[in-house]
C-alpha positions as CSV (number, residue, x, y, z in Angstrom):
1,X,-2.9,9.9,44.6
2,X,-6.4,8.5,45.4
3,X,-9.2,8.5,43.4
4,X,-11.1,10.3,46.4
5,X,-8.4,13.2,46.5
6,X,-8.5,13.6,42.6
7,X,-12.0,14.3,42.6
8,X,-12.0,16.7,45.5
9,X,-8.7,18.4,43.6
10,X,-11.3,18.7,39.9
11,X,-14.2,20.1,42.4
12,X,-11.7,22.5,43.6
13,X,-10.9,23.2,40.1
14,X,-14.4,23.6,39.0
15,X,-15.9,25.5,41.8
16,X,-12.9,28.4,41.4
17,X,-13.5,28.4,37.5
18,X,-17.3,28.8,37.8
19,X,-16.4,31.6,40.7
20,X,-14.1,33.2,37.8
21,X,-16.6,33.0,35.7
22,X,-19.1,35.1,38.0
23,X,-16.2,37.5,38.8
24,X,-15.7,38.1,35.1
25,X,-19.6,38.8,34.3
26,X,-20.1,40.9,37.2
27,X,-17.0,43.5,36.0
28,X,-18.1,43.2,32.7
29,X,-21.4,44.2,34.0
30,X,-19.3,47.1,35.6
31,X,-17.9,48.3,33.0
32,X,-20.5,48.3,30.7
33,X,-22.9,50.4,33.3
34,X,-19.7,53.1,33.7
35,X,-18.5,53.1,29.7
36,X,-21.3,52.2,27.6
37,X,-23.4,55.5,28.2
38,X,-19.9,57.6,27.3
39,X,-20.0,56.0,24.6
40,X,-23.5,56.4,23.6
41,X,-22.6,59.9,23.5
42,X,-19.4,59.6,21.8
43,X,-21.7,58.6,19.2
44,X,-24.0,61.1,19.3
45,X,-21.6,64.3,19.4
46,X,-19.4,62.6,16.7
47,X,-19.3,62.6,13.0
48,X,-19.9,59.9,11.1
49,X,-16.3,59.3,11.0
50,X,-14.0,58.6,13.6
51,X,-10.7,57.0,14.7
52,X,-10.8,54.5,17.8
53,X,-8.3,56.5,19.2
54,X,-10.6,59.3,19.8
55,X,-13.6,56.9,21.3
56,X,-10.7,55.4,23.5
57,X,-9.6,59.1,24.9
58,X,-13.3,60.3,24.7
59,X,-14.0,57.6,27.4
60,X,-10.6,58.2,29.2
61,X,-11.2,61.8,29.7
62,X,-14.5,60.7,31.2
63,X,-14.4,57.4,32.8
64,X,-11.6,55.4,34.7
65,X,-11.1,52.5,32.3
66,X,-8.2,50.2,30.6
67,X,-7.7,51.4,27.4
68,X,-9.1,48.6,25.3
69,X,-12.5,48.9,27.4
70,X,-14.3,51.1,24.7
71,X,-13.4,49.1,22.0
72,X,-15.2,46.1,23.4
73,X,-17.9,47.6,24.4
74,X,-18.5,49.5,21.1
75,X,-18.9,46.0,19.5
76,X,-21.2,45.2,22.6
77,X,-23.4,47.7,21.6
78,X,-23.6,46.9,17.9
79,X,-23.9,43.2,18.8
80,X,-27.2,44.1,20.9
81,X,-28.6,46.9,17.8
82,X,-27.5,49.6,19.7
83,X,-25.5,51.8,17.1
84,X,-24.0,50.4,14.2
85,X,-20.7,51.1,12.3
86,X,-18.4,49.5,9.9
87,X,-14.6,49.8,9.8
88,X,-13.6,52.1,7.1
89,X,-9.7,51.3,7.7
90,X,-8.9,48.7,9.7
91,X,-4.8,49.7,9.5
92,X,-5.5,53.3,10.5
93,X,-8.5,52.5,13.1
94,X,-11.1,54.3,11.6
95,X,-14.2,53.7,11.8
96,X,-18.0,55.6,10.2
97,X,-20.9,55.2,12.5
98,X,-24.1,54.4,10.4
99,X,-27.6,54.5,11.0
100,X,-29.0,51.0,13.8
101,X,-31.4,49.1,11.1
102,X,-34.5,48.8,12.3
């Protein structure tokens, strides 16, 4: 193979990386804009207290999502000091929302 046709194979590469990259970010961007206010209320409505498997059918019964979709974008929102929680038992998937530090 020539040195012309390898470089045209790695731009090939490159260019449909960079366009999966920008497909990724933009459902991600999706996602967030059809999940992240269900769970914002999730939060809300909820005790301090909960198991993941009632944030995940919370968001189910509300949104058209895959299942693991609430979970990463509850640790979106505490990343960004949107809500805050810790993981009370991480075997049993439960979790205690706690107050957002200021």
């Amino acid at each position: 193979m020539t040195a012309a046709r390898q470089l045209s194979l790695l731009g090939r590469r490159y260019q449909s990386r960079q366009k999966e990259r920008e497909t990724q970010k933009a459902e991600i961007a999706r996602v967030r804009g059809v999940i992240e206010p269900v769970v914002l209320d999730f939060a809300r409505e909820h005790a301090p207290d909960f198991f993941i498997g009632e944030l995940q059918q919370y968001v189910l019964r509300r949104a058209r999502v895959a299942p693991a979709s609430p979970d990463r974008i509850l640790r979106d929102l505490r990343s960004r000091g949107l809500i805050n929680y810790q993981v009370i038992n991480r075997r049993a998937s439960r979790y205690r929302f706690l107050p957002v530090p200021q």
